[in-house]
C-alpha positions as a LaTeX table, in Angstrom:
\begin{tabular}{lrrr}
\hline
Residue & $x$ (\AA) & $y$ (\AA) & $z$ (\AA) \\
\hline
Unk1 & 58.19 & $-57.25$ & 55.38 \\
Unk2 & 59.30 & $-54.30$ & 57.78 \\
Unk3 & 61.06 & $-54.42$ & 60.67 \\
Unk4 & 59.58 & $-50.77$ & 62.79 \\
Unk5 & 60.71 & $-50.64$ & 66.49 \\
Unk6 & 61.03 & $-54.58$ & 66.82 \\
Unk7 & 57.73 & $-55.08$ & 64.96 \\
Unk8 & 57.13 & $-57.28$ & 61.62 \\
Unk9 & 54.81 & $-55.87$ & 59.61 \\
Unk10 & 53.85 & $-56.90$ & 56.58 \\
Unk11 & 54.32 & $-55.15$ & 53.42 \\
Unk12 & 53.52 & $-55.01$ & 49.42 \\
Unk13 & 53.74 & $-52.12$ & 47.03 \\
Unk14 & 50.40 & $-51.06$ & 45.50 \\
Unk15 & 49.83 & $-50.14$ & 42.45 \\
Unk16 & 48.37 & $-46.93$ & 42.56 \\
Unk17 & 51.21 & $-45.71$ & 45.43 \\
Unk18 & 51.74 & $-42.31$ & 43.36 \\
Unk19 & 47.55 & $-41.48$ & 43.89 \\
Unk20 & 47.79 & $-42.71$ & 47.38 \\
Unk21 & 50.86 & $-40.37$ & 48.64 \\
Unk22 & 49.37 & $-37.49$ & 47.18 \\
Unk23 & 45.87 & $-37.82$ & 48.66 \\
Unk24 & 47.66 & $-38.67$ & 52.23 \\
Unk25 & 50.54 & $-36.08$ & 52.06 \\
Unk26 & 50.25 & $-34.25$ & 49.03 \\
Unk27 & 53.72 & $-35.48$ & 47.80 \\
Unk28 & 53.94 & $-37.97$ & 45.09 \\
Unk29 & 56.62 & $-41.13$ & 44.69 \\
Unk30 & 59.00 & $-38.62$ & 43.16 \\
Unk31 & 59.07 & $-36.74$ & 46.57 \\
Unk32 & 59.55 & $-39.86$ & 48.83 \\
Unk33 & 62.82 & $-39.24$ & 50.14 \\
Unk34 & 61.99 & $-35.77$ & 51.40 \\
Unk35 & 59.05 & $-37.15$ & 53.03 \\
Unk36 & 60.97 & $-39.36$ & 55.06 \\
Unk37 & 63.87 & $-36.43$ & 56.48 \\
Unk38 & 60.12 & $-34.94$ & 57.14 \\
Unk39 & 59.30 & $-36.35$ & 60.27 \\
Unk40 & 58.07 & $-39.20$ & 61.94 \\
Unk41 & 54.12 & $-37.92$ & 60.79 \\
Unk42 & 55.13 & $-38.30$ & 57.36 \\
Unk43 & 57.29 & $-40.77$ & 57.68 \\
Unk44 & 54.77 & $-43.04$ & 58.65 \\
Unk45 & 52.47 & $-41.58$ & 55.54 \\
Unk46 & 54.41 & $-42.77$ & 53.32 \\
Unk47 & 54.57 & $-46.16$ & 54.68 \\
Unk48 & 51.13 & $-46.61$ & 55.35 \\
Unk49 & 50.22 & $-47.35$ & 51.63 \\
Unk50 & 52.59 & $-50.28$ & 51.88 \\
Unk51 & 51.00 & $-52.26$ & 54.94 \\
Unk52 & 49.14 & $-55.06$ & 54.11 \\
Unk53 & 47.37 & $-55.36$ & 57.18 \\
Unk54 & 47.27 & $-52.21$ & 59.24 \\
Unk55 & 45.06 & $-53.45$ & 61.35 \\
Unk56 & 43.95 & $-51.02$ & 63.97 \\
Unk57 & 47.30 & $-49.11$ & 63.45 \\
Unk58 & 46.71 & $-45.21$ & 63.03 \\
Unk59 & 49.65 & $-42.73$ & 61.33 \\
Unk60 & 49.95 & $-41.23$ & 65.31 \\
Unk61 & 50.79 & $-45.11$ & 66.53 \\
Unk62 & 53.00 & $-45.68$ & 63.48 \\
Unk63 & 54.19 & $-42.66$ & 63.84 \\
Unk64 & 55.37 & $-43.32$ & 67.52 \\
Unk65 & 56.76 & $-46.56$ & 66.32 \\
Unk66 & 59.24 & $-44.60$ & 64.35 \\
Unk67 & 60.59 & $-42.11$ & 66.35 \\
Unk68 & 61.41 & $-44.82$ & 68.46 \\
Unk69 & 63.44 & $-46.87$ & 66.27 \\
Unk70 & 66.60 & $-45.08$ & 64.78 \\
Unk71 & 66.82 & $-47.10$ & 61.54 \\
Unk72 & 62.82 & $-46.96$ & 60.64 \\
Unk73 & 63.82 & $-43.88$ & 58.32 \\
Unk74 & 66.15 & $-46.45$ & 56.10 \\
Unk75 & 63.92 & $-49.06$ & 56.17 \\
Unk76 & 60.85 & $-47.34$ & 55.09 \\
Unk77 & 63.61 & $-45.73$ & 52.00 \\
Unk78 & 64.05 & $-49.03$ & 50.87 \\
Unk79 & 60.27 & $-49.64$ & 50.13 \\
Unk80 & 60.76 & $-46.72$ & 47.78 \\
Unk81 & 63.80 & $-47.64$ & 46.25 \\
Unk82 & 63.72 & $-48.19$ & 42.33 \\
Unk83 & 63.59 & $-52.07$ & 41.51 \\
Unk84 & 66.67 & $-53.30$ & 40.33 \\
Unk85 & 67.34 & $-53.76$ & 36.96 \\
Unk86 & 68.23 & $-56.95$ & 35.17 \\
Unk87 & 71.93 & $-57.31$ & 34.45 \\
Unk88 & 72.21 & $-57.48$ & 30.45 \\
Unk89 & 73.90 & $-60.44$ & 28.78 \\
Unk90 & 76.73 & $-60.51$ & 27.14 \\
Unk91 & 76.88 & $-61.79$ & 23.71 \\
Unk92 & 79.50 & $-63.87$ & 22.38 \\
Unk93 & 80.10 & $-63.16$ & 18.92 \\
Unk94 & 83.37 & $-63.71$ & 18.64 \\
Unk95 & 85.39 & $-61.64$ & 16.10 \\
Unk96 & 83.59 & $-62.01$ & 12.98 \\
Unk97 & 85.33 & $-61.21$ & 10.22 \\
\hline
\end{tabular}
């Protein structure tokens, strides 16, 4: 979920985001961030992919919505962002000897 300009929408990665970026904006994942300090037009490219339901939502509407909204640029970054990693466990071996 997304928070754009007061609106919820909803959100989920897919699985082929790398195919759809470049066939929308000609940038790939890789390029994400620079996307974003783009422009609202691209900005709202590179979310688009994410929304579940877009309903009747074009990239000029979405677009809008995130001019308007000063923190949309963050919020769409953290879609992108790399999953976290699992913390590794520490053994306790002891001293051995």
């Amino acid at each position: 979920m997304i928070k754009i300009n007061g609106k919820d929408l909803k959100t989920s990665k897919p699985s082929n985001l790398d195919e759809l970026l470049i066939a929308s904006t000609g940038h790939g994942e890789r390029e994400a961030q620079s996307l974003l300090n783009s422009g609202p037009g691209l900005a709202a490219r590179a979310l688009m992919p994410f929304l579940a339901e877009p309903g009747d939502m074009t990239v000029g509407d979405l677009a809008k919505e995130i001019a308007s909204d000063p923190d949309a640029i963050a919020e769409i970054g953290k879609l992108y962002a790399p999953a976290p990693t699992p913390a590794a466990k520490p053994t306790d071996k002891g001293d051995a000897k």
